[in-house]
C-alpha positions in Angstrom: 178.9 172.5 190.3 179.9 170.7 186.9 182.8 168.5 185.8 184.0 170.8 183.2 186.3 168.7 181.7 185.1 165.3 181.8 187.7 163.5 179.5 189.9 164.0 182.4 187.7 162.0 184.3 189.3 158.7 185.2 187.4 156.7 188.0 188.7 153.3 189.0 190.2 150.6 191.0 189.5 149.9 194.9 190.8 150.9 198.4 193.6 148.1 198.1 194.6 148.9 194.2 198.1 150.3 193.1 195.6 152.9 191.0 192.5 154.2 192.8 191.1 156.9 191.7 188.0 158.3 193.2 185.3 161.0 193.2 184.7 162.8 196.6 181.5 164.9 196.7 181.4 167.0 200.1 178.7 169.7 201.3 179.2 172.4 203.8 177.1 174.5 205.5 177.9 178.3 204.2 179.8 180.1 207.0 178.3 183.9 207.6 182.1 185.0 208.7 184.1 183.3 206.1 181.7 182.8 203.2 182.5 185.5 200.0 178.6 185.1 199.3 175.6 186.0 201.6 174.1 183.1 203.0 170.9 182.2 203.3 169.3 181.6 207.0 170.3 178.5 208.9 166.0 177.9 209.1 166.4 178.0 204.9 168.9 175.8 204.7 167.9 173.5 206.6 164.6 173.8 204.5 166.4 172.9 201.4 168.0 169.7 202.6 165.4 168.4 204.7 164.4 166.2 201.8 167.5 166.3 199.8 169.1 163.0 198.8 172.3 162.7 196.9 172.5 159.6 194.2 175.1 158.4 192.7 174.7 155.2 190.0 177.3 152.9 190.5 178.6 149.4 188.2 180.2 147.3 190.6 182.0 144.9 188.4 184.8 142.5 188.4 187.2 142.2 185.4 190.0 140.1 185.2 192.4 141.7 182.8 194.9 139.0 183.1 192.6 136.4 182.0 191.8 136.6 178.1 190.3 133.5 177.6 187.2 134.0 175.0 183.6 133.1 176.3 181.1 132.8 172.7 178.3 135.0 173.0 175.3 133.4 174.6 177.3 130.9 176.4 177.7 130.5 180.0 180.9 131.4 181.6 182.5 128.0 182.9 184.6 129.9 185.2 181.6 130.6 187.2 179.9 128.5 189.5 
């Protein structure tokens, strides 16, 4: 699967933000009776995954966007402790 249109993209906030916004990746197992595709064999599958991992880089980071005080580069934030 690929983000086709990733201008539309627009990740942010947390749980207990007005705006949260969030990507939600889910994996199923393909269903023999329901699936429009053939399937591959439940011993195959579980081939593929056995070693499969899923990563996804993160930037945890705090802004305050109600605080505009200007820190010069290369100085120490005072703020911080």
């Amino acid at each position: 699967m690929c983000i086709k249109d990733r201008e539309s993209l627009d990740l942010k906030g947390d749980y207990y933000s007005e705006k949260f916004r969030y990507l939600e990746v889910k994996v199923y197992r393909c269903d023999k009776k329901t699936s429009k595709v053939k399937c591959k064999s439940d011993a195959e599958i579980d081939e593929y995954f056995k070693d499969a991992t899923l990563s996804i880089p993160i930037i945890n980071s705090f802004f305050d966007y109600n605080d505009f005080q200007k820190i010069p580069p290369g100085k120490n934030d005072p703020r911080i402790k």
